[in-house]
C-alpha positions as CSV (number, residue, x, y, z in Angstrom):
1,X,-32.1,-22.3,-12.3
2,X,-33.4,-19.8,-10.1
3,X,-32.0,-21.3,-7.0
4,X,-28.6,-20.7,-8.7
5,X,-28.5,-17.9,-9.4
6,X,-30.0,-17.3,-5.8
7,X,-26.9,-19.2,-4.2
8,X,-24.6,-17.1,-6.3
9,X,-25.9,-13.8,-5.4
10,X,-25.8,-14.7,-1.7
11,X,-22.1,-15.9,-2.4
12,X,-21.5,-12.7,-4.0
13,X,-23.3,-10.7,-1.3
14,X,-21.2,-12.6,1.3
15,X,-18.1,-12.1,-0.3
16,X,-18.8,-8.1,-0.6
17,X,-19.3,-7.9,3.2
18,X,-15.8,-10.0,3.9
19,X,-13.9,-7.3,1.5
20,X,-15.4,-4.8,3.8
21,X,-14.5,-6.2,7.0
22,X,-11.3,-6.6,5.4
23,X,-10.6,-3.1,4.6
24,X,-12.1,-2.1,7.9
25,X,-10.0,-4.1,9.7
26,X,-6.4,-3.1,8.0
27,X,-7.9,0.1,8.2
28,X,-8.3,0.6,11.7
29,X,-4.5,-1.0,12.1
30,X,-3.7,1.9,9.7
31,X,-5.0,4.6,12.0
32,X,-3.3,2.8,15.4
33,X,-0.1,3.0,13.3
34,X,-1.0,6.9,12.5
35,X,-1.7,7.8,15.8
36,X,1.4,6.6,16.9
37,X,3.5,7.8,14.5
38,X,1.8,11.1,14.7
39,X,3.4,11.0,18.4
40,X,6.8,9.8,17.9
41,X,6.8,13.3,15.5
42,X,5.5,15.6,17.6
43,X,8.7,14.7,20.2
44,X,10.9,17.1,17.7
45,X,9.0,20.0,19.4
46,X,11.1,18.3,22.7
47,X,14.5,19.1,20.5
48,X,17.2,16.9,18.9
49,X,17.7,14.9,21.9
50,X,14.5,13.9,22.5
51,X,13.6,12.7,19.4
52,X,16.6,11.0,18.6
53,X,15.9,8.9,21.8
54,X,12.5,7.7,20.9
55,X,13.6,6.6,17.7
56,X,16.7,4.7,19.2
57,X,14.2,3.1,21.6
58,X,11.5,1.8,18.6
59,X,14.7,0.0,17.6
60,X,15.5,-1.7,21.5
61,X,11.9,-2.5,21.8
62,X,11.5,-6.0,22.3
63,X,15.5,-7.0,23.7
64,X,17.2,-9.2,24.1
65,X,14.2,-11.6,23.0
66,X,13.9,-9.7,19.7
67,X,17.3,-8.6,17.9
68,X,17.8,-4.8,17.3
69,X,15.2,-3.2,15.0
70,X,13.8,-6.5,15.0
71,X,10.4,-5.5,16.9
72,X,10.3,-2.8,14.0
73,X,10.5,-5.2,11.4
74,X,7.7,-7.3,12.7
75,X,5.4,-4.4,12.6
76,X,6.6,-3.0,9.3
77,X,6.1,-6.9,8.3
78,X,2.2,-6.4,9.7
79,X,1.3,-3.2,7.8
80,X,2.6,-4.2,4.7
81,X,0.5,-7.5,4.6
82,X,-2.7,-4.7,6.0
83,X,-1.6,-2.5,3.0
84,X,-1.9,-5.3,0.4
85,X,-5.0,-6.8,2.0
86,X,-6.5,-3.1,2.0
87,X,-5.6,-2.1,-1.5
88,X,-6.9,-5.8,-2.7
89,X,-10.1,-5.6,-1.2
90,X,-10.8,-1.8,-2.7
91,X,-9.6,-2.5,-6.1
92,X,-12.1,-5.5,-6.1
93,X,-14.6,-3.3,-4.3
94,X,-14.1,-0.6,-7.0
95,X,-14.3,-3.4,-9.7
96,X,-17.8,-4.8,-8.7
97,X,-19.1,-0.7,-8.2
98,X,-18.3,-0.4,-11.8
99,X,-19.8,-3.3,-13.7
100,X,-23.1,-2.4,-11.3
101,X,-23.1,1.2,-11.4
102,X,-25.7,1.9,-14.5
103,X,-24.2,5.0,-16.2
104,X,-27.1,7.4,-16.2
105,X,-26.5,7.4,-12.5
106,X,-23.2,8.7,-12.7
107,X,-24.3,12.3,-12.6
108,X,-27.0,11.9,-9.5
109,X,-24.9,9.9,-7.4
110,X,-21.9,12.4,-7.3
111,X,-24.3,15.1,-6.6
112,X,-24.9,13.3,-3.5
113,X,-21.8,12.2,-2.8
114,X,-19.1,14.4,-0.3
115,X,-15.9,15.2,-1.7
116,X,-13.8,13.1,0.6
117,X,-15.7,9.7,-0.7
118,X,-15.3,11.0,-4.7
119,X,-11.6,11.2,-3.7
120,X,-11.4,8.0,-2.0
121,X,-9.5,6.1,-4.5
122,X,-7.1,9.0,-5.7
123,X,-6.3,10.2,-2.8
124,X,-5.9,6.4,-1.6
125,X,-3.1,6.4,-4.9
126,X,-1.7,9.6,-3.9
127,X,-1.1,8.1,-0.2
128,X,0.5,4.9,-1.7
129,X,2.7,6.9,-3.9
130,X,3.9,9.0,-1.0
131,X,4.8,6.0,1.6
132,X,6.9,4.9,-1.1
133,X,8.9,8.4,-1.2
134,X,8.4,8.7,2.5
135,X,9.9,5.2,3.3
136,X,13.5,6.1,0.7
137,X,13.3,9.7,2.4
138,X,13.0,8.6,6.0
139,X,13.8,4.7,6.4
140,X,14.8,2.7,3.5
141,X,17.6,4.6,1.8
142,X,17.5,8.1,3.4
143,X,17.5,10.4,1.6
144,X,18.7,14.0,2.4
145,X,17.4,16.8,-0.2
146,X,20.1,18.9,1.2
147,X,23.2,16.5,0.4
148,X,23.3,16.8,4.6
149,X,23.9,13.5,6.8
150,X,21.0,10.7,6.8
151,X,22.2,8.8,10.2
152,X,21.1,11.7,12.6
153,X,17.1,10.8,12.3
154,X,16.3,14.6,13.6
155,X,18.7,16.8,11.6
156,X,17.2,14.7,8.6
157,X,14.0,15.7,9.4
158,X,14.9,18.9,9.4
159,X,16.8,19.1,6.5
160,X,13.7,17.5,4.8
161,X,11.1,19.9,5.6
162,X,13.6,22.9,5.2
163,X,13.1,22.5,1.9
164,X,10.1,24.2,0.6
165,X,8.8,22.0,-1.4
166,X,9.2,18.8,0.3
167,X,6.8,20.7,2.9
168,X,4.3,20.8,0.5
169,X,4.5,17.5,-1.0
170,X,4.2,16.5,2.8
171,X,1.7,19.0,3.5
172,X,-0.7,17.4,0.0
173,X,-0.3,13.5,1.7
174,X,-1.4,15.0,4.5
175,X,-4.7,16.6,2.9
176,X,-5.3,13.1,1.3
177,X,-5.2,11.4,4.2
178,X,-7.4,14.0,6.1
179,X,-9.7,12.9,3.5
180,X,-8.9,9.6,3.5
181,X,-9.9,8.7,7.2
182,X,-12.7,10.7,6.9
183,X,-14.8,8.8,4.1
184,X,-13.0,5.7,5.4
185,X,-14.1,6.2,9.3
186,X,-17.7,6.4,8.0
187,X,-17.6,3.3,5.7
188,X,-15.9,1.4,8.4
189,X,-18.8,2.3,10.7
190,X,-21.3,1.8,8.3
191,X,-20.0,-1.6,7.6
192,X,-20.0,-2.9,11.1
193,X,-23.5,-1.7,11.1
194,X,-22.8,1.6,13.6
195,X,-25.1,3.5,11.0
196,X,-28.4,2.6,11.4
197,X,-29.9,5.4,12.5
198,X,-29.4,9.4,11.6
199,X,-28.1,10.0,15.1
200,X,-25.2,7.2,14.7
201,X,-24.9,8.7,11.4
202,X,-23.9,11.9,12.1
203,X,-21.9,10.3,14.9
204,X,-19.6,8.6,12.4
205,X,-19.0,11.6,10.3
206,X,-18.6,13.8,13.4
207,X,-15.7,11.3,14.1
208,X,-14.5,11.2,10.6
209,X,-13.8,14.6,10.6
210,X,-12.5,14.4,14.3
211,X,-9.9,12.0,13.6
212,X,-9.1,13.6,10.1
213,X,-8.0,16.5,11.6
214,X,-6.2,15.9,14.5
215,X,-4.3,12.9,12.4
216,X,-3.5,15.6,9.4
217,X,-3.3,18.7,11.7
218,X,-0.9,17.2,13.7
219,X,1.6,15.3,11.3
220,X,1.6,19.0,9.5
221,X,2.7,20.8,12.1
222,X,6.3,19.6,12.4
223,X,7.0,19.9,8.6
224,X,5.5,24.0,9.0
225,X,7.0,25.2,12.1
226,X,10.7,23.3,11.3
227,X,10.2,25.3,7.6
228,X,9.5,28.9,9.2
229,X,12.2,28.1,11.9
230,X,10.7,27.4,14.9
231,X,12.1,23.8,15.2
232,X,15.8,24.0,13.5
């Protein structure tokens, strides 16, 4: 009996670890794919031209092997499979935490907790909900808050964030995932066992908050300067 319930624990224990490595893995595509994209924004500063061209090349990449768009497709393809893999593996994650977590701990373990990991799963909800917006406003259907045209990729952009309050629904993902990849760049380390020591430790959150802020910093600054004019 006991060496049943031995196996099973270890099962368990094993199966834990592979959820981990799962949602570090999808992660860290997630963050290549922010990075990126973080760029391909920043080229409005270069004017309509300029970003018009990078997004017309995104859609050549890979011709005549691939047809057009159809490099884009693949890699849309690839995070959506790393999206469901990520969400599975926290939702089961979150469900094991709960049925272990005794509730007279609640209250001490919160108390040592930061704010970005007690936020982890609603801002995690919050960043789903917005790629769904995101993807009708930008890629899917297009849509243009000002009634203006959808086919021009930069004048879209701007017409988007011209609007006050589509700046600050942008400007709120962007928060979230701030806090996002900061928790999540620590857990990732501390899963591939880059935590051991204090040193490492404060390695991890030092590039937590490294990467959280030049990732949110710099996807917020189109949607501010195109509101107060600078790019128009």
């Amino acid at each position: 009996m006991a060496t049943s319930t031995l196996v099973r624990g270890a099962r368990a224990s094993r199966s834990t670890i592979t959820l981990k490595i799962m949602m570090a893995g999808s992660g860290a595509l997630f963050i290549l794919y922010v990075l990126a994209h973080m760029y391909g924004n920043l080229k409005a500063f270069s004017g309509e031209s300029a970003f018009n061209e990078y997004a017309e090349h995104l859609r050549e990449l890979g011709q005549p092997l691939l047809p057009y768009s159809g490099f884009l497709w693949l890699f849309r393809a690839a995070l959506i499979i790393a999206l469901v893999v990520h969400v599975y593996a926290a939702v089961v994650l979150w469900k094991r935490a709960q049925a272990a977590r005794p509730v007279k701990y609640e209250v001490s373990k919160r108390r040592n907790s930061s704010f970005s990991s007690r936020t982890m799963r609603w801002g995690g909800l919050t960043l789903l909900l917005f790629l769904v917006w995101h993807l009708l406003n930008f890629t899917i259907v297009k849509i243009n808050p000002t009634g203006g045209e959808t086919n021009n990729p930069y004048q879209l952009m701007v017409d988007t964030f011209g609007v006050w309050w589509m700046t600050l629904i942008y400007l709120a993902a962007m928060a979230a995932l701030g806090l996002h990849l900061h928790h999540g760049t620590f857990s990732a380390a501390q899963t591939l066992g880059w935590t051991n020591t204090a040193a490492s430790r404060t390695r991890a959150r030092t590039a937590g908050w490294v990467l959280a802020v030049v990732v949110a910093g710099g996807f917020s600054l189109v949607p501010l300067f195109t509101l107060f004019g600078v790019i128009d």
